[in-house]
Gaussian input, Z-matrix of N, CA and C with variables (Angstrom, degrees):
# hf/3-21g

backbone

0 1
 N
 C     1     B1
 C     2     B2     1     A1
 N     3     B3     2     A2     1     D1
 C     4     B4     3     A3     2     D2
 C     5     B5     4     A4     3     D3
 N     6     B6     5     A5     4     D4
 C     7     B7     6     A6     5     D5
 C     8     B8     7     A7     6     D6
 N     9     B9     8     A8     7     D7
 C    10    B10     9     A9     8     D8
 C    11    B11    10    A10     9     D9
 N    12    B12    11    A11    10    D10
 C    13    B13    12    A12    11    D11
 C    14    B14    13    A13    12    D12
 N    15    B15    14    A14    13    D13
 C    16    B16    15    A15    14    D14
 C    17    B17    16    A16    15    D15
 N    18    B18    17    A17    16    D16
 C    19    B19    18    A18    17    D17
 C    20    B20    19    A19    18    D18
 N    21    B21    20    A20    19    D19
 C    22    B22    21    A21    20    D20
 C    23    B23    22    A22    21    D21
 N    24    B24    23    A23    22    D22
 C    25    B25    24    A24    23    D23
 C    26    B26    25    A25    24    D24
 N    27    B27    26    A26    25    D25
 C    28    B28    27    A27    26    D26
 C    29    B29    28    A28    27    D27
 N    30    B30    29    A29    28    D28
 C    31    B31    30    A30    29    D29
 C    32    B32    31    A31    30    D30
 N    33    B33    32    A32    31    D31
 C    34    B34    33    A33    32    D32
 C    35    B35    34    A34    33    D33
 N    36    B36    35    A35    34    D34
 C    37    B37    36    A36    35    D35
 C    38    B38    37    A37    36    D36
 N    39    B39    38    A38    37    D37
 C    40    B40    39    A39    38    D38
 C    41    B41    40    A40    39    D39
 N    42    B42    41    A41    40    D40
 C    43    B43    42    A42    41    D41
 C    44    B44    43    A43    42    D42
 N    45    B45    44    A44    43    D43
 C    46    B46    45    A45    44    D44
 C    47    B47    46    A46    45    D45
 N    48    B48    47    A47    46    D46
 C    49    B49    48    A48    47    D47
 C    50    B50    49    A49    48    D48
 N    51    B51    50    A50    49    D49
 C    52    B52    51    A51    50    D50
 C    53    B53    52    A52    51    D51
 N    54    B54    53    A53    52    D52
 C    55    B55    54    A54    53    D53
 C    56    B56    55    A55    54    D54
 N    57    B57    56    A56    55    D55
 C    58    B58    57    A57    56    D56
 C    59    B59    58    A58    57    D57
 N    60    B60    59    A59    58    D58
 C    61    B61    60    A60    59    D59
 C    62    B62    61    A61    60    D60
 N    63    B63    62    A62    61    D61
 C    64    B64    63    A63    62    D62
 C    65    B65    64    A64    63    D63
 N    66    B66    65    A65    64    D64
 C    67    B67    66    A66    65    D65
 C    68    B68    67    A67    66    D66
 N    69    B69    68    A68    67    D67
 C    70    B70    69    A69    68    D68
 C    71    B71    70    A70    69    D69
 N    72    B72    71    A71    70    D70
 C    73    B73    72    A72    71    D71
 C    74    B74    73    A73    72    D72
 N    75    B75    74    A74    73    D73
 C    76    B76    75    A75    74    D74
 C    77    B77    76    A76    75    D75
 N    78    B78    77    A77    76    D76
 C    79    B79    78    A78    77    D77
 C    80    B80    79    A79    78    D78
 N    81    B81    80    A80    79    D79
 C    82    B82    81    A81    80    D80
 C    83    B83    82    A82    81    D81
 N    84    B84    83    A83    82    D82
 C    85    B85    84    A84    83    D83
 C    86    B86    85    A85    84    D84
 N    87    B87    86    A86    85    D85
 C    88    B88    87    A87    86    D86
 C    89    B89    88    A88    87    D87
 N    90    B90    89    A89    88    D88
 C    91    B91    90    A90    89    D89
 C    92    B92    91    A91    90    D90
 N    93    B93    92    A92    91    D91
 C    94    B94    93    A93    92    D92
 C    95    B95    94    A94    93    D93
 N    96    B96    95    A95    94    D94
 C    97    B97    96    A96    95    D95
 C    98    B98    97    A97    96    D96
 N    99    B99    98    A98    97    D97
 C   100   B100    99    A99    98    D98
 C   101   B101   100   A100    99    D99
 N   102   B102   101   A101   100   D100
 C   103   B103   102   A102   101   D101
 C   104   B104   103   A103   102   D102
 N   105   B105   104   A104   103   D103
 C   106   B106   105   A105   104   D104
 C   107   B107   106   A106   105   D105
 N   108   B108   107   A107   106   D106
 C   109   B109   108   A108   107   D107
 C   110   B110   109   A109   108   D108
 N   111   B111   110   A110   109   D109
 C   112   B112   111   A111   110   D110
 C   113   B113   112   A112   111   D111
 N   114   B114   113   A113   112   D112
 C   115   B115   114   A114   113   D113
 C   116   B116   115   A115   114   D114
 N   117   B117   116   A116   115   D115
 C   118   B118   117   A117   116   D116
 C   119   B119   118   A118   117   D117
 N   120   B120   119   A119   118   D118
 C   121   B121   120   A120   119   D119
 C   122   B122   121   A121   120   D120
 N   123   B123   122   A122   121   D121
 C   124   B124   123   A123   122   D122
 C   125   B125   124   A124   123   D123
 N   126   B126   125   A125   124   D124
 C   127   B127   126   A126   125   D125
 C   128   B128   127   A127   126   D126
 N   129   B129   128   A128   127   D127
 C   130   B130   129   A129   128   D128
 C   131   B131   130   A130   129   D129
 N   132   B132   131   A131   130   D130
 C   133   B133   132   A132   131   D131
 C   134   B134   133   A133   132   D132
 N   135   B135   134   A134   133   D133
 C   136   B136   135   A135   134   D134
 C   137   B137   136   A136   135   D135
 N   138   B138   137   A137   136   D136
 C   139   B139   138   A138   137   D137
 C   140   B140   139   A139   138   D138
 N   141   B141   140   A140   139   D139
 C   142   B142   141   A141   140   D140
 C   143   B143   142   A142   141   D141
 N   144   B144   143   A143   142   D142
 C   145   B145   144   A144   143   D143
 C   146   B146   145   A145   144   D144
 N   147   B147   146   A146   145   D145
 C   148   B148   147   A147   146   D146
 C   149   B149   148   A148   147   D147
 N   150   B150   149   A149   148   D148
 C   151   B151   150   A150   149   D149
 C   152   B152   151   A151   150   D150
 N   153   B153   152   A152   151   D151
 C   154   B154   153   A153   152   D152
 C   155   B155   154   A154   153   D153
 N   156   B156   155   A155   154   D154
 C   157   B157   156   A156   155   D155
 C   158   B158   157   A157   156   D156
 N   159   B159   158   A158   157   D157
 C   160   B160   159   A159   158   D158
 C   161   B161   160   A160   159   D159
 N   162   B162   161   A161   160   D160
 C   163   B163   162   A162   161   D161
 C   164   B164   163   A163   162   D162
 N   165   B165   164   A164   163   D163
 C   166   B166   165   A165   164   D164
 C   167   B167   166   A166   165   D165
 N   168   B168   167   A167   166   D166
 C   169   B169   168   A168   167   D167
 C   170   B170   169   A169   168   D168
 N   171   B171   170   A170   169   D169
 C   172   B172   171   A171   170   D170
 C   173   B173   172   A172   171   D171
 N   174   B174   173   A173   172   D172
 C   175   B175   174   A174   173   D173
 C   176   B176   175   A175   174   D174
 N   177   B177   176   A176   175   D175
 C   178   B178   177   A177   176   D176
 C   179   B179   178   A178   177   D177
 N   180   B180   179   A179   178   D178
 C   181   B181   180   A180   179   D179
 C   182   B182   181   A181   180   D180
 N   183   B183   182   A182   181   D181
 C   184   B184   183   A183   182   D182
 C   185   B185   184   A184   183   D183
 N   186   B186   185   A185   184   D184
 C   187   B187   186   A186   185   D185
 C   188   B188   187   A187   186   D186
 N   189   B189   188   A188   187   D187
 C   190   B190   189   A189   188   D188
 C   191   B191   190   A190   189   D189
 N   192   B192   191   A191   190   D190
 C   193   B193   192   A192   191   D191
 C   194   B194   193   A193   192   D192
 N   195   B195   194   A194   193   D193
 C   196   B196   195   A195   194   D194
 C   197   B197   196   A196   195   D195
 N   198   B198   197   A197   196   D196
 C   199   B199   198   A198   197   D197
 C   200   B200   199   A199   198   D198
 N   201   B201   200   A200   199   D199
 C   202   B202   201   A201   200   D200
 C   203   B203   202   A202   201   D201
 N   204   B204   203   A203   202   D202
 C   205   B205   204   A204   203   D203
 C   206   B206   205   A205   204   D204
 N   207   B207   206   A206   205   D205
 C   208   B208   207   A207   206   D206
 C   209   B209   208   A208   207   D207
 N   210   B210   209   A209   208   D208
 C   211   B211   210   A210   209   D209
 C   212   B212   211   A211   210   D210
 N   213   B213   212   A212   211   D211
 C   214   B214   213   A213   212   D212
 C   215   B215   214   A214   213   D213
 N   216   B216   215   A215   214   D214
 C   217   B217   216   A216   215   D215
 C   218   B218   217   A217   216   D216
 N   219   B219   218   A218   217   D217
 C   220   B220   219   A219   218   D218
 C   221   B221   220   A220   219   D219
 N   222   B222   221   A221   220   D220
 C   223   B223   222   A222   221   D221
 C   224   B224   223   A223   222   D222
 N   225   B225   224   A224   223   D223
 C   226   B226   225   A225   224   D224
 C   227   B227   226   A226   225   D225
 N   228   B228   227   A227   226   D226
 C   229   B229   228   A228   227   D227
 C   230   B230   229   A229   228   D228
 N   231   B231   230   A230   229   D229
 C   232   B232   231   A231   230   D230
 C   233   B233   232   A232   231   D231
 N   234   B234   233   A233   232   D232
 C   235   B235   234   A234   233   D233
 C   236   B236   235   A235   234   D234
 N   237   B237   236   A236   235   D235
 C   238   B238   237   A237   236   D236
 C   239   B239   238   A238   237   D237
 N   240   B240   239   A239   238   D238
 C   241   B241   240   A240   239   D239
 C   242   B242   241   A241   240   D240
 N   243   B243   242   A242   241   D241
 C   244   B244   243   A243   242   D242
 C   245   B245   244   A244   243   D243
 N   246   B246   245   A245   244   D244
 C   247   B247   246   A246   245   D245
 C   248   B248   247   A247   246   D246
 N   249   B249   248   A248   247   D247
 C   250   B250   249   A249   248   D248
 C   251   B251   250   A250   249   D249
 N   252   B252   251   A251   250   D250
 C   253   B253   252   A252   251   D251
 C   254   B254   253   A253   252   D252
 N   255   B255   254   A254   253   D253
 C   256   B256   255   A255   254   D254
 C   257   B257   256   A256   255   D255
 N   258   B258   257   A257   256   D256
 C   259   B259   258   A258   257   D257
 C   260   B260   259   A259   258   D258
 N   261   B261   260   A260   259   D259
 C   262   B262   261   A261   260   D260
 C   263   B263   262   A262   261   D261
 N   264   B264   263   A263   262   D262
 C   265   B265   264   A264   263   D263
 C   266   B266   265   A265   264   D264

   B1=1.4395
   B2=1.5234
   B3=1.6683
   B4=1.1573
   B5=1.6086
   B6=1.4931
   B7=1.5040
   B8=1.5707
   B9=1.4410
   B10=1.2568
   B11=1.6743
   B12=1.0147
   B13=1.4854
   B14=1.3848
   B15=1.0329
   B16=1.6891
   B17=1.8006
   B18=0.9106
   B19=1.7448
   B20=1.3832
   B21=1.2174
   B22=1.3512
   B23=1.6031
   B24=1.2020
   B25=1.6610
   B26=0.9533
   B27=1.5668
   B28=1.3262
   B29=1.9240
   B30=1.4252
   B31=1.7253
   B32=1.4604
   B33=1.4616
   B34=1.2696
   B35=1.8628
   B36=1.8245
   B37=1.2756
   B38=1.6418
   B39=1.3973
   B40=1.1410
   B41=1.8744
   B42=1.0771
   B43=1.5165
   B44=1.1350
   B45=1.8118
   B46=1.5303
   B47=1.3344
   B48=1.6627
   B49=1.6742
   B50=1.3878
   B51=1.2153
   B52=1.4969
   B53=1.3167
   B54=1.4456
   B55=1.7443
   B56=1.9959
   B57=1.7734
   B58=1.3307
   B59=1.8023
   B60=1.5190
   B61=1.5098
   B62=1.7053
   B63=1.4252
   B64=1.6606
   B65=1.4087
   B66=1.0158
   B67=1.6242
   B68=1.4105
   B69=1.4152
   B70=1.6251
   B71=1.5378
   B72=1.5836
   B73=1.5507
   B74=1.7140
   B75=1.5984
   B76=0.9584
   B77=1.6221
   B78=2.0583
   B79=1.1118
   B80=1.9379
   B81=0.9956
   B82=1.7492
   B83=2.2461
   B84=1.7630
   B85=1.1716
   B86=1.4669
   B87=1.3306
   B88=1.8611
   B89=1.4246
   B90=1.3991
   B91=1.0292
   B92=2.2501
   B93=1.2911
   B94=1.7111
   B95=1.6430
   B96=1.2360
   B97=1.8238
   B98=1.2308
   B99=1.6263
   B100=1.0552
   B101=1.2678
   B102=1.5998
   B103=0.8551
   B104=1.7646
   B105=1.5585
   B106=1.5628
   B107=1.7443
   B108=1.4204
   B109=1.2874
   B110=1.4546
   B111=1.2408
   B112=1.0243
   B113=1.4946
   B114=1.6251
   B115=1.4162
   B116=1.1585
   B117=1.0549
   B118=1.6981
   B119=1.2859
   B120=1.3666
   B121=1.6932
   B122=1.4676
   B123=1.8218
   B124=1.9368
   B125=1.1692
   B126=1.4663
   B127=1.5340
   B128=1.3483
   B129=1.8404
   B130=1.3245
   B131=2.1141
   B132=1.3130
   B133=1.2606
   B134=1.6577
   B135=1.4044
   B136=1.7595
   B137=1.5866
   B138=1.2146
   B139=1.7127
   B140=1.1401
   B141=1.2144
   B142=1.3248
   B143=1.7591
   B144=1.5493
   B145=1.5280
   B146=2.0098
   B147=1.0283
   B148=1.6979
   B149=1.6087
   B150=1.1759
   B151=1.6317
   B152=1.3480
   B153=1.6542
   B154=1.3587
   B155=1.4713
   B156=1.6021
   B157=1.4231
   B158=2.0547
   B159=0.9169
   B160=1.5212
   B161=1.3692
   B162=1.3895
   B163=1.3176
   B164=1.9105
   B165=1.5110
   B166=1.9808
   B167=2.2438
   B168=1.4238
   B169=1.0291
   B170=1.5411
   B171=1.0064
   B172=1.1218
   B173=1.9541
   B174=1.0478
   B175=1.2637
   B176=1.9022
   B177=1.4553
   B178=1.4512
   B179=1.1612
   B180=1.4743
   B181=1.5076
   B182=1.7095
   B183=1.4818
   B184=1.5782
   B185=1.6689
   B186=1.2155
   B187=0.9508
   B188=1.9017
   B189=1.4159
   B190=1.7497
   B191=1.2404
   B192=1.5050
   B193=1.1261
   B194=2.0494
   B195=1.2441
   B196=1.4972
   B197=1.5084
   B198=1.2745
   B199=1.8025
   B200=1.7262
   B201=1.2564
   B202=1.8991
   B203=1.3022
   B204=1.4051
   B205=1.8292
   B206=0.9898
   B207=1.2044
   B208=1.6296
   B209=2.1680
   B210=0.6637
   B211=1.2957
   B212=1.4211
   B213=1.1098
   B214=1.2752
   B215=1.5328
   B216=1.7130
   B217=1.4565
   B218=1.4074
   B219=1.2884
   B220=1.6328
   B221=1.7101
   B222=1.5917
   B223=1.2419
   B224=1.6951
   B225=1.5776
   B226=1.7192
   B227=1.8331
   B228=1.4171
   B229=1.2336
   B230=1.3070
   B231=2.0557
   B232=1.5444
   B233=1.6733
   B234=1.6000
   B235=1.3152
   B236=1.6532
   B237=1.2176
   B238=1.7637
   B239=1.1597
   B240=1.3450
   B241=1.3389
   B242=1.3939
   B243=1.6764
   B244=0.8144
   B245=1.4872
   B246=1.3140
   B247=1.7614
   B248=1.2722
   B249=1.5515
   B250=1.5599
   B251=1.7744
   B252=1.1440
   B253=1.5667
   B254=1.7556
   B255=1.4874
   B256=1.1676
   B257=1.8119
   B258=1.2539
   B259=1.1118
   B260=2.0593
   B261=1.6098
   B262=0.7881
   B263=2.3761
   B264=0.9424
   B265=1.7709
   B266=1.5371
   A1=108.24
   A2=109.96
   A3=106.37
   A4=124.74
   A5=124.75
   A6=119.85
   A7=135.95
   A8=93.03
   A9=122.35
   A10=102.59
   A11=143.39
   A12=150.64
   A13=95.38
   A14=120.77
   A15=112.32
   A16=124.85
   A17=85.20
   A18=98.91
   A19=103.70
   A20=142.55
   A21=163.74
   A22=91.16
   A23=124.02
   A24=112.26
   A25=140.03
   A26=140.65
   A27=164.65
   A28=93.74
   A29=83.89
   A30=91.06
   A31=110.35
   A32=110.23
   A33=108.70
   A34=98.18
   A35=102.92
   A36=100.32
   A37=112.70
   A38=116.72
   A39=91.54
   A40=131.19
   A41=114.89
   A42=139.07
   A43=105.28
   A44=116.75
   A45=140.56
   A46=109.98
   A47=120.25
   A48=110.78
   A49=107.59
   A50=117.22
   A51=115.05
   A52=119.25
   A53=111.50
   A54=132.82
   A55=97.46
   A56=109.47
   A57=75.59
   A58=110.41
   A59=110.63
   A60=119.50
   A61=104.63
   A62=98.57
   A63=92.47
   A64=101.86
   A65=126.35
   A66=131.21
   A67=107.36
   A68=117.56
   A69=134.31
   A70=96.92
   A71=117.91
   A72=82.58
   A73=126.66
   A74=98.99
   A75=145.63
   A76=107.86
   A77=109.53
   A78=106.15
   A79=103.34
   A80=87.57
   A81=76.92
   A82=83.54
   A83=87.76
   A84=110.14
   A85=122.48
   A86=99.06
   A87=116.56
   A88=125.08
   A89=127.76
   A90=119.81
   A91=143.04
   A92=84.83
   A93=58.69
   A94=92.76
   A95=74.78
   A96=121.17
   A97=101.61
   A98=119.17
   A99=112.00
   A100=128.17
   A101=165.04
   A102=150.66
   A103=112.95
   A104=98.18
   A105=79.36
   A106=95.59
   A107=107.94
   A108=127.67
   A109=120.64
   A110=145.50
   A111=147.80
   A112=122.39
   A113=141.48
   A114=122.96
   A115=128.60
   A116=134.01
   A117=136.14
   A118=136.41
   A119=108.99
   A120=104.80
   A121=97.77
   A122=84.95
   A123=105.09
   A124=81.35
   A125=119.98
   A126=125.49
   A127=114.92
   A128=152.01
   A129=133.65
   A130=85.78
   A131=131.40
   A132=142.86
   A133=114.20
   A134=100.09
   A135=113.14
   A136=84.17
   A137=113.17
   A138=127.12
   A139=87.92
   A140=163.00
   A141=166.27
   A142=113.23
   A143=97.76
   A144=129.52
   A145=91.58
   A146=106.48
   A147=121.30
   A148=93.21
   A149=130.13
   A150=130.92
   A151=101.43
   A152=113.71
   A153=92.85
   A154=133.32
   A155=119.19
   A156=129.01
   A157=104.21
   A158=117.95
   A159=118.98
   A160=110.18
   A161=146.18
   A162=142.35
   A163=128.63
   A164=86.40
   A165=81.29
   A166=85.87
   A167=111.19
   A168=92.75
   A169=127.87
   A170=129.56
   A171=110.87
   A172=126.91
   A173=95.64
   A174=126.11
   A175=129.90
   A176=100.95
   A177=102.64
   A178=134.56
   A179=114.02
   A180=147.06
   A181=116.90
   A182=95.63
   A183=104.75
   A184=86.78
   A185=120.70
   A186=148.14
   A187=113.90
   A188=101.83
   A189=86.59
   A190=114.51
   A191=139.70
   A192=116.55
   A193=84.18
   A194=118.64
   A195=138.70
   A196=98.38
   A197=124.09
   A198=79.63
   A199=87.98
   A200=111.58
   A201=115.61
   A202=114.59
   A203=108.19
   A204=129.64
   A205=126.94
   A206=122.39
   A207=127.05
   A208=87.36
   A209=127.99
   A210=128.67
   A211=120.83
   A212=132.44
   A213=147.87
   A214=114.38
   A215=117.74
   A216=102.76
   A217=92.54
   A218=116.44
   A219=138.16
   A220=87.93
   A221=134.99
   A222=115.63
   A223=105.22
   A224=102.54
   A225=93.67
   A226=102.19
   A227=94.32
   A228=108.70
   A229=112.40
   A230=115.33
   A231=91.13
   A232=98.87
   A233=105.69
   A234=124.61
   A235=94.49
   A236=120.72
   A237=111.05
   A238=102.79
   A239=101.34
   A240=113.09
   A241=118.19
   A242=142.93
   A243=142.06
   A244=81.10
   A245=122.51
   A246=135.93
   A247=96.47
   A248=120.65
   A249=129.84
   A250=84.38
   A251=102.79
   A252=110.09
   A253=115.52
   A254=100.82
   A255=100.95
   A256=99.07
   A257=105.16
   A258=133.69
   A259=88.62
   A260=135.28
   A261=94.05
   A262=97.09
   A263=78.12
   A264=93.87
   A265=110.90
   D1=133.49
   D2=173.47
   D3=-56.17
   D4=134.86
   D5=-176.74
   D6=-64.35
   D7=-11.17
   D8=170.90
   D9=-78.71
   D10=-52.98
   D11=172.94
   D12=-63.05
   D13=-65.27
   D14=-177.16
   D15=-44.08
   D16=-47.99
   D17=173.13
   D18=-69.61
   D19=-37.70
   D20=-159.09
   D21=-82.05
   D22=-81.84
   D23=165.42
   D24=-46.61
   D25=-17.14
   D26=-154.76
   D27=-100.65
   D28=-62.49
   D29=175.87
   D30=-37.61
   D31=-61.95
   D32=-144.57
   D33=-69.38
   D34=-47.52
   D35=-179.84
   D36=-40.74
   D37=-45.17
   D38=-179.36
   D39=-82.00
   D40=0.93
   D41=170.33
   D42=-53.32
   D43=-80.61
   D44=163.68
   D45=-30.08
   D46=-54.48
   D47=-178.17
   D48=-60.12
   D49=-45.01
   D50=-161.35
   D51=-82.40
   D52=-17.86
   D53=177.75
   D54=-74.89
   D55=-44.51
   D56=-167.34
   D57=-108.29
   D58=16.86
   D59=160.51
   D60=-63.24
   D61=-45.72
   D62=-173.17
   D63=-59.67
   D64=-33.16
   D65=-163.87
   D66=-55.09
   D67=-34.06
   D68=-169.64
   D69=-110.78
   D70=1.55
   D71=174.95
   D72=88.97
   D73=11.27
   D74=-160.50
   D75=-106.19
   D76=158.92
   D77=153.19
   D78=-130.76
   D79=178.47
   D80=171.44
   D81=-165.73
   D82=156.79
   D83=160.07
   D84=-153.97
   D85=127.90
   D86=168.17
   D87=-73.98
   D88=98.37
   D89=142.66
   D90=-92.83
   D91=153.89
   D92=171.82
   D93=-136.04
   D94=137.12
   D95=178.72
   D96=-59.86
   D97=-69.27
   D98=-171.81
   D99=-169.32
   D100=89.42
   D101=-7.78
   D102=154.99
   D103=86.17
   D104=-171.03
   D105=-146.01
   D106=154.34
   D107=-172.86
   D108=-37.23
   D109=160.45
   D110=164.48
   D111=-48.57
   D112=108.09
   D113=-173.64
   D114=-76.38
   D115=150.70
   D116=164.18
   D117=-132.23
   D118=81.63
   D119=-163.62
   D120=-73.44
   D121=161.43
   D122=169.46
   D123=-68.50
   D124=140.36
   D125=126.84
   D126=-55.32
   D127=-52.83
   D128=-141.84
   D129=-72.30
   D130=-32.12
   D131=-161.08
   D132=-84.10
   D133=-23.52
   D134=166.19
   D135=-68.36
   D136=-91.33
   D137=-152.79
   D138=-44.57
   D139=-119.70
   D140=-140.92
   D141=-20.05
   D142=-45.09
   D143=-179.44
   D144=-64.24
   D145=-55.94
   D146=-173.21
   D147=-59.52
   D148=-86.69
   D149=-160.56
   D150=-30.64
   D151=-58.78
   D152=-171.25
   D153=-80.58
   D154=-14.67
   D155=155.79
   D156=-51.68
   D157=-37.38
   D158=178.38
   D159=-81.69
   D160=9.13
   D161=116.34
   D162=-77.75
   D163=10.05
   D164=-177.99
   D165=-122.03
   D166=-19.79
   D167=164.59
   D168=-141.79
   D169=-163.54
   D170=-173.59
   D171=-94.91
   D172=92.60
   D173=-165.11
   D174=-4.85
   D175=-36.80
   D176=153.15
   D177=-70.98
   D178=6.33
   D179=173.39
   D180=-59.57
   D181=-42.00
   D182=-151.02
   D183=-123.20
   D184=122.60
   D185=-163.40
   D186=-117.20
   D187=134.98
   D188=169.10
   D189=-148.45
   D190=138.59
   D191=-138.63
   D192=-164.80
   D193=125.71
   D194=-173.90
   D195=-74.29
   D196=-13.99
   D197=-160.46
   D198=-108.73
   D199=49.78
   D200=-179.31
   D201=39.99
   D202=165.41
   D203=171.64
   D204=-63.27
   D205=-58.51
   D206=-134.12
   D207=-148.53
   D208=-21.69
   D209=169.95
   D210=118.91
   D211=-15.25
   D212=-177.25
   D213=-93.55
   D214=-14.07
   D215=-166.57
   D216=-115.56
   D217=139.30
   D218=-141.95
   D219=-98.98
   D220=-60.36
   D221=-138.29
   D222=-115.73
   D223=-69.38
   D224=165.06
   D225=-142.03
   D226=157.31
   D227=178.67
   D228=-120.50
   D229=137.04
   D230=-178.48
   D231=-124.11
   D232=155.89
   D233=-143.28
   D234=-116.28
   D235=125.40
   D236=160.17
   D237=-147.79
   D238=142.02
   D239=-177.75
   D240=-79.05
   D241=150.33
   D242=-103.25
   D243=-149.31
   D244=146.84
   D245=-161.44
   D246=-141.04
   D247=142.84
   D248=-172.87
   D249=-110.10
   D250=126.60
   D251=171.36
   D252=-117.23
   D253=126.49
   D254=-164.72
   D255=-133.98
   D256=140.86
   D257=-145.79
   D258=-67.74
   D259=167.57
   D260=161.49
   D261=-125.64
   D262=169.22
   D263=-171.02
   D264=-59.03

């Protein structure tokens, strides 16, 4: 994304937060943390990436799905669900 557009959205988000905190009487503040380009994985390197995560877990686990996560990633995104590991006594 051009940096000029990026800054250009950032602004506004923070405009809008602070326009409608005041609205309630409110404050609000935007920072950004941190700042990084739009992603684009290979898909042939996801799927490949996927087969072998689907021999370390159990395979309806790992999920892959084209239309991306979070909005920025163009081709495929891969999804696994996340296990609480607890030590045992």
């Amino acid at each position: 994304m051009d940096c000029k557009i990026s800054k250009y959205i950032f602004d506004r988000i923070e405009e809008i937060s602070i326009q409608t905190a005041s609205i309630f009487r409110g404050q609000a503040c935007v920072k950004e943390i941190a700042s990084a380009p739009p992603l684009q994985n290979d898909s042939e390197m996801v799927k490949e990436l996927a087969s072998y995560m689907k021999e370390c877990y159990e395979p309806y686990k790992i999920v892959l799905f084209t239309q991306g996560g979070m909005g920025s990633e163009v081709q495929c995104t891969l999804r696994i669900k996340c296990h609480k590991l607890a030590a045992k006594p």
